[in-house]
PDB file of N, CA, C and O in Angstrom, chain B, residues numbered from 101:
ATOM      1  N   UNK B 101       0.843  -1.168   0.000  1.00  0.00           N
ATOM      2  CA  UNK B 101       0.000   0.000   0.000  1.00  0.00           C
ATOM      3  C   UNK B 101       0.892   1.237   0.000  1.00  0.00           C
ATOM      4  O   UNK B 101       1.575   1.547   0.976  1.00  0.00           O
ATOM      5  N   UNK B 102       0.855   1.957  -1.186  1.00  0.00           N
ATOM      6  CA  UNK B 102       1.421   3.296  -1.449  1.00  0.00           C
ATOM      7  C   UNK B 102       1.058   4.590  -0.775  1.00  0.00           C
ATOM      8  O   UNK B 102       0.555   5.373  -1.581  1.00  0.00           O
ATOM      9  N   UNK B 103       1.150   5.049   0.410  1.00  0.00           N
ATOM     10  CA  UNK B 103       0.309   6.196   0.451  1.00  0.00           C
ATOM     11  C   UNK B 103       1.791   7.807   1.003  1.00  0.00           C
ATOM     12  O   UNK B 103       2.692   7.807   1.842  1.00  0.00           O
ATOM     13  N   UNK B 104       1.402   8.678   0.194  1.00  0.00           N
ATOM     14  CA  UNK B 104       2.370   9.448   0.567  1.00  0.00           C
ATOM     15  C   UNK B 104       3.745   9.577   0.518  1.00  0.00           C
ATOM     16  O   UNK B 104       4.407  10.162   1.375  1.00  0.00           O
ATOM     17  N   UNK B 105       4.316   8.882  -0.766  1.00  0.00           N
ATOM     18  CA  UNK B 105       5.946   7.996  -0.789  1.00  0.00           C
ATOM     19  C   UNK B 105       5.985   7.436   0.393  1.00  0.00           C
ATOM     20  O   UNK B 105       6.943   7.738   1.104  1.00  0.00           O
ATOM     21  N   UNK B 106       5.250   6.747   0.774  1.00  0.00           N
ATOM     22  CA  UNK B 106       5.677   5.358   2.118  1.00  0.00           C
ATOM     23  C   UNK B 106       4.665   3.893   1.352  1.00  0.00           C
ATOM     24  O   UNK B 106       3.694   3.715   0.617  1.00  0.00           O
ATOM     25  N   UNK B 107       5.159   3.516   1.727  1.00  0.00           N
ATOM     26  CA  UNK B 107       4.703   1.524   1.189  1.00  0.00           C
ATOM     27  C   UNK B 107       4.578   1.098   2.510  1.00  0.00           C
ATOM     28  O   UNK B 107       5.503   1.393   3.268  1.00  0.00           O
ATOM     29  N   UNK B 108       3.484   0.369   3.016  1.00  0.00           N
ATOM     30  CA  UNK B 108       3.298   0.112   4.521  1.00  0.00           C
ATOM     31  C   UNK B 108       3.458  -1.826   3.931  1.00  0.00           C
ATOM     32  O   UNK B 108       2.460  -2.228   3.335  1.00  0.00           O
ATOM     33  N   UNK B 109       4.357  -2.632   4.069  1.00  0.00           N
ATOM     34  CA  UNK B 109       4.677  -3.764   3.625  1.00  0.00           C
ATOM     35  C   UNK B 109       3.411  -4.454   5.124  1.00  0.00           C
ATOM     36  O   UNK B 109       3.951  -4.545   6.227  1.00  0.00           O
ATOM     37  N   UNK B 110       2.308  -4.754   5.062  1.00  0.00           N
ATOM     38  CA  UNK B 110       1.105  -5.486   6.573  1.00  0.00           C
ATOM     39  C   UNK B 110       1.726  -7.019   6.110  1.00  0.00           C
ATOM     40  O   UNK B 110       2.563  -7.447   6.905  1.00  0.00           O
ATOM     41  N   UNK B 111       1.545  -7.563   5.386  1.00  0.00           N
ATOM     42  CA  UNK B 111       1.401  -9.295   5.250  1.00  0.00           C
ATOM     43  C   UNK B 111       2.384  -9.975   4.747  1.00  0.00           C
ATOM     44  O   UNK B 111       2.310  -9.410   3.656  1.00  0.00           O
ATOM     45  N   UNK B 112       3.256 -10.717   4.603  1.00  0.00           N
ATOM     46  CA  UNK B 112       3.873 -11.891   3.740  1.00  0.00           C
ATOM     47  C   UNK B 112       3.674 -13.581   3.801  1.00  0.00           C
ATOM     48  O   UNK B 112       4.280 -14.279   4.615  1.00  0.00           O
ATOM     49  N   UNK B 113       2.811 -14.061   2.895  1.00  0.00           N
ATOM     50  CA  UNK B 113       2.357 -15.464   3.000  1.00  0.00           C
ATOM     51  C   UNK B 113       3.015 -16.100   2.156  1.00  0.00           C
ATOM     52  O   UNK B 113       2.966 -15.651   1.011  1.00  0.00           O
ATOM     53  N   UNK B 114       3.745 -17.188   2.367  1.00  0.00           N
ATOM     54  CA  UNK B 114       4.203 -18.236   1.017  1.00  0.00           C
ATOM     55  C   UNK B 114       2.970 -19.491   0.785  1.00  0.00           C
ATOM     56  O   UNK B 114       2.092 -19.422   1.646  1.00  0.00           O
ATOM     57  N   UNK B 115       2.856 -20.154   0.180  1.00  0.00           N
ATOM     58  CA  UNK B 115       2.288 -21.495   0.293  1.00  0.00           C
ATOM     59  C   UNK B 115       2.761 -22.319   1.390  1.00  0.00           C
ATOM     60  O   UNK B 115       3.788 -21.956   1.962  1.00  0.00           O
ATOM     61  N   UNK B 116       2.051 -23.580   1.846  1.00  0.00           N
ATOM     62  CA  UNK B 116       3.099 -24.260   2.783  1.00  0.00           C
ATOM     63  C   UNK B 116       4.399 -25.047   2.528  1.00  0.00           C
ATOM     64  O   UNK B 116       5.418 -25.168   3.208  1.00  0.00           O
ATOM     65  N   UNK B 117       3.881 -25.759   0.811  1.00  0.00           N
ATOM     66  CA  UNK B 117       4.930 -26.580   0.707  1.00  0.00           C
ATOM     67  C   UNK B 117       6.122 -25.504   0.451  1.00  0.00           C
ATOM     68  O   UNK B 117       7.163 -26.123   0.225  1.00  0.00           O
ATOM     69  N   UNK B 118       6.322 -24.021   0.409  1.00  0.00           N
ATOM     70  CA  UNK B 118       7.538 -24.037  -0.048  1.00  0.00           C
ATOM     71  C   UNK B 118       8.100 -22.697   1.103  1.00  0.00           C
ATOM     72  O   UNK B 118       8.880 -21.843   0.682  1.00  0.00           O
ATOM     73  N   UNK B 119       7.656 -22.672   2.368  1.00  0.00           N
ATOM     74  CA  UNK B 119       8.157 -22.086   3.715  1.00  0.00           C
ATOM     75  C   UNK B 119       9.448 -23.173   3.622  1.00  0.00           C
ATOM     76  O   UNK B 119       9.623 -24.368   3.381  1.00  0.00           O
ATOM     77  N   UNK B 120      10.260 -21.937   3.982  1.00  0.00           N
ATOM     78  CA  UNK B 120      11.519 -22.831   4.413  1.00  0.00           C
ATOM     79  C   UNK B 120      13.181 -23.032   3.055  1.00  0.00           C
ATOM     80  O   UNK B 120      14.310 -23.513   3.149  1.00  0.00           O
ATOM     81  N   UNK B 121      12.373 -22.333   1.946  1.00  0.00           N
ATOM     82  CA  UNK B 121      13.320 -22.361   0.774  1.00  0.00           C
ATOM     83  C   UNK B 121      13.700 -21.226   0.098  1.00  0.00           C
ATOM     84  O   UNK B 121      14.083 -21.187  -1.071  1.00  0.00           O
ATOM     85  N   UNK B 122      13.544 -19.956   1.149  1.00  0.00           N
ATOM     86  CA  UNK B 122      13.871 -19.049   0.934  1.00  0.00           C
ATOM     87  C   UNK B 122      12.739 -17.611   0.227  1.00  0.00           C
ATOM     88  O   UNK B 122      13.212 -16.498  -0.001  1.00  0.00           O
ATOM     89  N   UNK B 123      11.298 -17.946  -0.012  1.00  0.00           N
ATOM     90  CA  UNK B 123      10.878 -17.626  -1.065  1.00  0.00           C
ATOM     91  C   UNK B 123       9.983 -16.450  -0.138  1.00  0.00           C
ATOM     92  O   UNK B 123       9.334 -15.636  -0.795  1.00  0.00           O
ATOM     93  N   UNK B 124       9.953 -16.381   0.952  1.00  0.00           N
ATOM     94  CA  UNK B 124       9.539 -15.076   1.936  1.00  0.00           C
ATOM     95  C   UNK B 124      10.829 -14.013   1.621  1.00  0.00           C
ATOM     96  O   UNK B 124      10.739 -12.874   1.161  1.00  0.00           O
ATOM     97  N   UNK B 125      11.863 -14.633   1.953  1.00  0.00           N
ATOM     98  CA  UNK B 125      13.007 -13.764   2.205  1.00  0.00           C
ATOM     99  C   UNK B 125      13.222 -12.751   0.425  1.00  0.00           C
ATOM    100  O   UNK B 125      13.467 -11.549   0.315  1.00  0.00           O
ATOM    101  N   UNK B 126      13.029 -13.726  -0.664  1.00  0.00           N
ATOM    102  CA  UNK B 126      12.960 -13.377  -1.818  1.00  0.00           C
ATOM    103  C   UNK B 126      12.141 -12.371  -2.129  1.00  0.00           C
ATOM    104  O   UNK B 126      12.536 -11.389  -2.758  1.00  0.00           O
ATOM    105  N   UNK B 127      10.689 -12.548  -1.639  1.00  0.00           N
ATOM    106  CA  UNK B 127       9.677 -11.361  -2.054  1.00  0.00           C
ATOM    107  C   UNK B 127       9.766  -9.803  -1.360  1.00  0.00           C
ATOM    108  O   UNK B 127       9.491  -8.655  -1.709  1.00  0.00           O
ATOM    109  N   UNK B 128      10.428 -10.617   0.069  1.00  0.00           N
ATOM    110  CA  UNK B 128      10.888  -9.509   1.016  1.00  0.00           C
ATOM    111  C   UNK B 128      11.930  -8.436   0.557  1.00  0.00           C
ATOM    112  O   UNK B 128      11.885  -7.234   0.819  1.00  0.00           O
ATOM    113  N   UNK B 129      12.920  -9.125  -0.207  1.00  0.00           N
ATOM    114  CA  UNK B 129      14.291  -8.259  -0.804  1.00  0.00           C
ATOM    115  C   UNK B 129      13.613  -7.739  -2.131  1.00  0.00           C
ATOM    116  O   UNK B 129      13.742  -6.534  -2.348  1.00  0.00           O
ATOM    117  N   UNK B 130      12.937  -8.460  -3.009  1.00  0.00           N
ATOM    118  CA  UNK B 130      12.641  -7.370  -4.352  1.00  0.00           C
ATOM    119  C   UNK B 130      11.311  -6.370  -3.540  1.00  0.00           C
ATOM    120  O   UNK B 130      11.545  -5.166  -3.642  1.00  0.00           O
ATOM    121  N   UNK B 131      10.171  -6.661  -2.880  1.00  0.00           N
ATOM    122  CA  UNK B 131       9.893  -5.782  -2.648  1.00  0.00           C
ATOM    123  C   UNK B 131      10.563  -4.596  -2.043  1.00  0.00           C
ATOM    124  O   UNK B 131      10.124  -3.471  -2.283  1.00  0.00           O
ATOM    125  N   UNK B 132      11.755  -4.803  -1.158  1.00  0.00           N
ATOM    126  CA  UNK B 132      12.375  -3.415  -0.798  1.00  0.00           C
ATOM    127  C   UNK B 132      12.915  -2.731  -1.989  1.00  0.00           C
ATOM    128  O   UNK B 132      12.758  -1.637  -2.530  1.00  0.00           O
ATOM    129  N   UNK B 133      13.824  -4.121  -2.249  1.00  0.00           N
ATOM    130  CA  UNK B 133      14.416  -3.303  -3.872  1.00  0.00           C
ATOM    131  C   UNK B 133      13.616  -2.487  -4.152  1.00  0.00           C
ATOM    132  O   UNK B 133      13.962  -1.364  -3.787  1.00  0.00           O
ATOM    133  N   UNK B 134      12.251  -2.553  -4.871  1.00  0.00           N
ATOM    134  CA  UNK B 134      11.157  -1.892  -5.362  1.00  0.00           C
ATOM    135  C   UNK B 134      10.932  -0.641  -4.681  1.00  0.00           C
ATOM    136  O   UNK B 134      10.712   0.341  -5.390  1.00  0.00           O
ATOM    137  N   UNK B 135      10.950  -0.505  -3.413  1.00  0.00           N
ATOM    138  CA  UNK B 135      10.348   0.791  -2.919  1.00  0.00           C
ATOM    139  C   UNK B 135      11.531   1.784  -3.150  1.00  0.00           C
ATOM    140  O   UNK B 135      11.508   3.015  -3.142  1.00  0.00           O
ATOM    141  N   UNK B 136      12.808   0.728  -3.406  1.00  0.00           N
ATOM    142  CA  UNK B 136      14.336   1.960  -3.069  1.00  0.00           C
ATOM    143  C   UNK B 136      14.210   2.401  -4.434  1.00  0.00           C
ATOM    144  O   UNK B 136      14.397   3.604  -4.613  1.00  0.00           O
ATOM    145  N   UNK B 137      13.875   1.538  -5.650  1.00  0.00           N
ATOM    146  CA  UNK B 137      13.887   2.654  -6.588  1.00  0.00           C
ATOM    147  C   UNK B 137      12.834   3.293  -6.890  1.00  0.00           C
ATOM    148  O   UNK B 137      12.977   3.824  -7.992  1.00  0.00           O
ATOM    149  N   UNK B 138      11.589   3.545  -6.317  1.00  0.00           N
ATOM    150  CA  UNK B 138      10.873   3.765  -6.242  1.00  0.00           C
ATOM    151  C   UNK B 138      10.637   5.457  -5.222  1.00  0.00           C
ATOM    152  O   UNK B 138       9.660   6.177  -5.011  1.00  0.00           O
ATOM    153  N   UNK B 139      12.165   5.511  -4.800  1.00  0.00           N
ATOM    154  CA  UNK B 139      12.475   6.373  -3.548  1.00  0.00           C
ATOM    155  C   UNK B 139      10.901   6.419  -2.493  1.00  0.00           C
ATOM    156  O   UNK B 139      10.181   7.412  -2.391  1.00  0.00           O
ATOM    157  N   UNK B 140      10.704   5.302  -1.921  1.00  0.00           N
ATOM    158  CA  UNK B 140       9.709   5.244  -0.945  1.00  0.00           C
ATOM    159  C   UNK B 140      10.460   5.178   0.140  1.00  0.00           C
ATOM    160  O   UNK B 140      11.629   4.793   0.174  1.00  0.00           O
ATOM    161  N   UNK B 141       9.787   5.559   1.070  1.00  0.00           N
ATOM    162  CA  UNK B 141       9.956   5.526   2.514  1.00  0.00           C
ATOM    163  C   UNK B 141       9.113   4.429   2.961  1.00  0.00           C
ATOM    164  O   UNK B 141       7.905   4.657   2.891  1.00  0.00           O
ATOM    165  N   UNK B 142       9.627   2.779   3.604  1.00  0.00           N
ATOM    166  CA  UNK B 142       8.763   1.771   4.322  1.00  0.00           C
ATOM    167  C   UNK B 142       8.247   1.673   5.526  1.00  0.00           C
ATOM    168  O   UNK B 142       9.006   2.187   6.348  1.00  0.00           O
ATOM    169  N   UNK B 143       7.388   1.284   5.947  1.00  0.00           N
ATOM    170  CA  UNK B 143       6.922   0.980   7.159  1.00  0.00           C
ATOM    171  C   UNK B 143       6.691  -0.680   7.317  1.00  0.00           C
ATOM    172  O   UNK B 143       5.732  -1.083   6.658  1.00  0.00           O
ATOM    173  N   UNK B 144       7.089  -1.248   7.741  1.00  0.00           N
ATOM    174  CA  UNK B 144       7.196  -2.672   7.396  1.00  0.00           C
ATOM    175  C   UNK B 144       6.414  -3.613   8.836  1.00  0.00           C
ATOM    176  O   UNK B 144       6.956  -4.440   9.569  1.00  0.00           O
ATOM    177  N   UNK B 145       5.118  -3.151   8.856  1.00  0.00           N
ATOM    178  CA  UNK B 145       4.323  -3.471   9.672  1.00  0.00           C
ATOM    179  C   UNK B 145       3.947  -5.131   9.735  1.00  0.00           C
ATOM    180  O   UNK B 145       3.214  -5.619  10.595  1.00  0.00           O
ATOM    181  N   UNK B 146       4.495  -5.764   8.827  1.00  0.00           N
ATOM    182  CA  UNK B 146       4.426  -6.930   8.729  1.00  0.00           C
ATOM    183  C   UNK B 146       5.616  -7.974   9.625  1.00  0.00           C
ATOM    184  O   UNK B 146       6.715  -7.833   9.089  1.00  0.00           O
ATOM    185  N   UNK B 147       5.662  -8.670  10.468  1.00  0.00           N
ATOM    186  CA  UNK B 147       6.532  -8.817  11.414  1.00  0.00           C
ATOM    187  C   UNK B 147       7.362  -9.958  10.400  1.00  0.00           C
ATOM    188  O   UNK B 147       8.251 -10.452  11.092  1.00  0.00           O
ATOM    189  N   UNK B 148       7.384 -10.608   8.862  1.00  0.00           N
ATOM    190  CA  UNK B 148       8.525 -11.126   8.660  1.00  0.00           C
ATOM    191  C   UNK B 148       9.385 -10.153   8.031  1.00  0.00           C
ATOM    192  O   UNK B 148      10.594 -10.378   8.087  1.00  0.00           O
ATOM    193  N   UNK B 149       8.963  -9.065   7.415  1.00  0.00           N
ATOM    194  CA  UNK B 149       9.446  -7.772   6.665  1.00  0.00           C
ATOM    195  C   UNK B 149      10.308  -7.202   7.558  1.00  0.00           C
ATOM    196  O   UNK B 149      11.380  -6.838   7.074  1.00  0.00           O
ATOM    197  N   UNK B 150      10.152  -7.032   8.654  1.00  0.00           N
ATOM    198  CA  UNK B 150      10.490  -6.586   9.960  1.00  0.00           C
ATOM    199  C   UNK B 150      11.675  -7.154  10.316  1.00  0.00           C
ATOM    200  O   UNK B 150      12.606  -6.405  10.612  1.00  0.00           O
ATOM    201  N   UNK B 151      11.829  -8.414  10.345  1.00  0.00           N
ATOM    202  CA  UNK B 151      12.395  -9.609  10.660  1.00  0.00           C
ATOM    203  C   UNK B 151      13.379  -9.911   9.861  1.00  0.00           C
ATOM    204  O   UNK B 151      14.197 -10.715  10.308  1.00  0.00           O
ATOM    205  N   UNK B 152      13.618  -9.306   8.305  1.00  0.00           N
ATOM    206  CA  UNK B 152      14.433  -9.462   7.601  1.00  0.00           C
ATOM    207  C   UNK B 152      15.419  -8.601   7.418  1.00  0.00           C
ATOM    208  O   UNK B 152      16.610  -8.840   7.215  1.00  0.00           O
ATOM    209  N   UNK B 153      14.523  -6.953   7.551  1.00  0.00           N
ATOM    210  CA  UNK B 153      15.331  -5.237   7.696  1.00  0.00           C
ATOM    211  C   UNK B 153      15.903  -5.594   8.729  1.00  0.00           C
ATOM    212  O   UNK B 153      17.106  -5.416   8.536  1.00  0.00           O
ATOM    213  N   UNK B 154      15.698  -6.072   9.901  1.00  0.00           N
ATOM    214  CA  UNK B 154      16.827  -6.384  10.995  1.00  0.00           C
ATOM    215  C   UNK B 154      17.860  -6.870  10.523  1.00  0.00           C
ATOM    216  O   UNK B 154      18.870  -6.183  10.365  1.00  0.00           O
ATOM    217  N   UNK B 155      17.762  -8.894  10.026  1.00  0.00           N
ATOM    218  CA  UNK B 155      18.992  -9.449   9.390  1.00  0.00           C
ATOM    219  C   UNK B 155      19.638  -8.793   8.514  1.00  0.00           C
ATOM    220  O   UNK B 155      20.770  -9.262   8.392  1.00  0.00           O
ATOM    221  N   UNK B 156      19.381  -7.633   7.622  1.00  0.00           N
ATOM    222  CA  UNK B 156      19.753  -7.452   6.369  1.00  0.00           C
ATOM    223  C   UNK B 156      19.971  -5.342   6.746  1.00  0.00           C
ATOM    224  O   UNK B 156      19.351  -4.427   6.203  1.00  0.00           O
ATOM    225  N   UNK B 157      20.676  -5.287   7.448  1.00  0.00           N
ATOM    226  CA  UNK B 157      20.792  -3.844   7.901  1.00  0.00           C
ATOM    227  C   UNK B 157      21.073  -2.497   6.448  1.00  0.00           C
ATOM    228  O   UNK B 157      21.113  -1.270   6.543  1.00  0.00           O
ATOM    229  N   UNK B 158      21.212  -3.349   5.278  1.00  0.00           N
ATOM    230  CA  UNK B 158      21.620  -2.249   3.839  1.00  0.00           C
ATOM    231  C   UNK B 158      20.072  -1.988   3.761  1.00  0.00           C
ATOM    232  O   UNK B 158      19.965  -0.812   3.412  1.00  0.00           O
ATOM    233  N   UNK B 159      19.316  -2.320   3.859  1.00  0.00           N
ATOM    234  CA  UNK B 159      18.005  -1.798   3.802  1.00  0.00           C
ATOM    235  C   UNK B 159      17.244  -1.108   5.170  1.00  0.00           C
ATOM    236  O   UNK B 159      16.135  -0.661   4.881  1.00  0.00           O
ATOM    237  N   UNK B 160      17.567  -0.964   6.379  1.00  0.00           N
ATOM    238  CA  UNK B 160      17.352  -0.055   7.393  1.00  0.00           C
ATOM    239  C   UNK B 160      17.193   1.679   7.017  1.00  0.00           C
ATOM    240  O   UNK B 160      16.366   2.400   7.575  1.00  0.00           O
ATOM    241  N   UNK B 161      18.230   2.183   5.890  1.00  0.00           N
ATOM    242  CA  UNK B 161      17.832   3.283   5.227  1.00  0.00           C
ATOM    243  C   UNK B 161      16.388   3.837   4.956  1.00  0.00           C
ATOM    244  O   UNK B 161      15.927   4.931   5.281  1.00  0.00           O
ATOM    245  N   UNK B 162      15.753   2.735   4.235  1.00  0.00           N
ATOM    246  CA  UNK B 162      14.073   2.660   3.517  1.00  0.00           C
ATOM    247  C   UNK B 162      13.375   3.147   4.918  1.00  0.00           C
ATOM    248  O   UNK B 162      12.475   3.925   4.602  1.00  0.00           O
ATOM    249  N   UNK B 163      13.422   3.027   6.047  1.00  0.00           N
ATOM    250  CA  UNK B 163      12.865   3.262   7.041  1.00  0.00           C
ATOM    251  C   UNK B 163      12.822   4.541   7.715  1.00  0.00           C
ATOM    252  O   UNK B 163      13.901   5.052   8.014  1.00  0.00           O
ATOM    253  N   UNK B 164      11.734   5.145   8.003  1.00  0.00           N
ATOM    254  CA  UNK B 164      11.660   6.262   8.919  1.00  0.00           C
ATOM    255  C   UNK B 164      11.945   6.028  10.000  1.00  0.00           C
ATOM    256  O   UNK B 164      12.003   4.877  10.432  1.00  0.00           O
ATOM    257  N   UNK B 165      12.215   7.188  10.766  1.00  0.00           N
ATOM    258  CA  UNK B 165      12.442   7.146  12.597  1.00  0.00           C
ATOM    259  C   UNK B 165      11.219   6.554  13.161  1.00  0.00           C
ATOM    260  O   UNK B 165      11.318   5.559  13.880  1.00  0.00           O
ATOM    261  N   UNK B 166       9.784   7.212  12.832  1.00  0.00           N
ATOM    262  CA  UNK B 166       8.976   6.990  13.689  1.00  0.00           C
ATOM    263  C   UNK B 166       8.333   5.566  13.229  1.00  0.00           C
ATOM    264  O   UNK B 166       7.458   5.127  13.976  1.00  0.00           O
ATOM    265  N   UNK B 167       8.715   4.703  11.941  1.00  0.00           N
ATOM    266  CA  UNK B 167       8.235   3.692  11.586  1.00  0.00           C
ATOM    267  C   UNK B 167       9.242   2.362  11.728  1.00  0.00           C
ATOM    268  O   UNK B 167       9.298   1.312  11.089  1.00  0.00           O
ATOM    269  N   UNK B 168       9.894   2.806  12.685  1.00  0.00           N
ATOM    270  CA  UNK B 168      11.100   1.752  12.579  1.00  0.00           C
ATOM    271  C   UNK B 168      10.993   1.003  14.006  1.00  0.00           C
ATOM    272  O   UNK B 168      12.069   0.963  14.603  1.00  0.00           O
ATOM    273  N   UNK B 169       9.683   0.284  14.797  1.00  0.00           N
ATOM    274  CA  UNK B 169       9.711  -0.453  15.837  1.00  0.00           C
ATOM    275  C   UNK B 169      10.345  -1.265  15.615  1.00  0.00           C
ATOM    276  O   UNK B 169      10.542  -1.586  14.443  1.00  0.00           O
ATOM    277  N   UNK B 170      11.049  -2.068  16.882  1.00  0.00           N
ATOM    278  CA  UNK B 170      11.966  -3.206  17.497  1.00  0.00           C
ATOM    279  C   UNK B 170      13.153  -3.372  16.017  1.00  0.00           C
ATOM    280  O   UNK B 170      13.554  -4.507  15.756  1.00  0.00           O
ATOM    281  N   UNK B 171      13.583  -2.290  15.226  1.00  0.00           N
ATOM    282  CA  UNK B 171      14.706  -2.750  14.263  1.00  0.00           C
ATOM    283  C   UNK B 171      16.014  -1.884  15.029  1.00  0.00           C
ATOM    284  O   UNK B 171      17.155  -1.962  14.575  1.00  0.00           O
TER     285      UNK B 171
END
């Protein structure tokens, strides 16, 4: 959801058979990709999105001050 140059990333679901092969972490990195060229500002309200801007600190940038809980 686009609102205001910010992308609020709420949900990430894979299928079941294929949790576990990388394919969260995949949608997770092109969607950031996407917002960086996109020059968006994220809010990544979705707790695996969340979960990944932590592991993956080159994308902590995309984030505002006030939208950046537990990273």
């Amino acid at each position: 959801m686009n609102r205001g140059g910010r992308v609020n990333f709420i949900h990430t679901e894979v299928p079941a058979g294929l949790e576990g092969h990388g394919v969260g972490s995949l949608l997770a990195r092109t969607a950031l990709d996407d917002a960086r060229a996109r020059q968006l500002r994220v809010v990544p309200s979705c707790p695996f999105v969340r979960g990944y801007i932590r592991r993956h600190p080159e994308h902590r940038g995309l984030v505002t001050g006030q939208d950046s809980p537990e990273l």
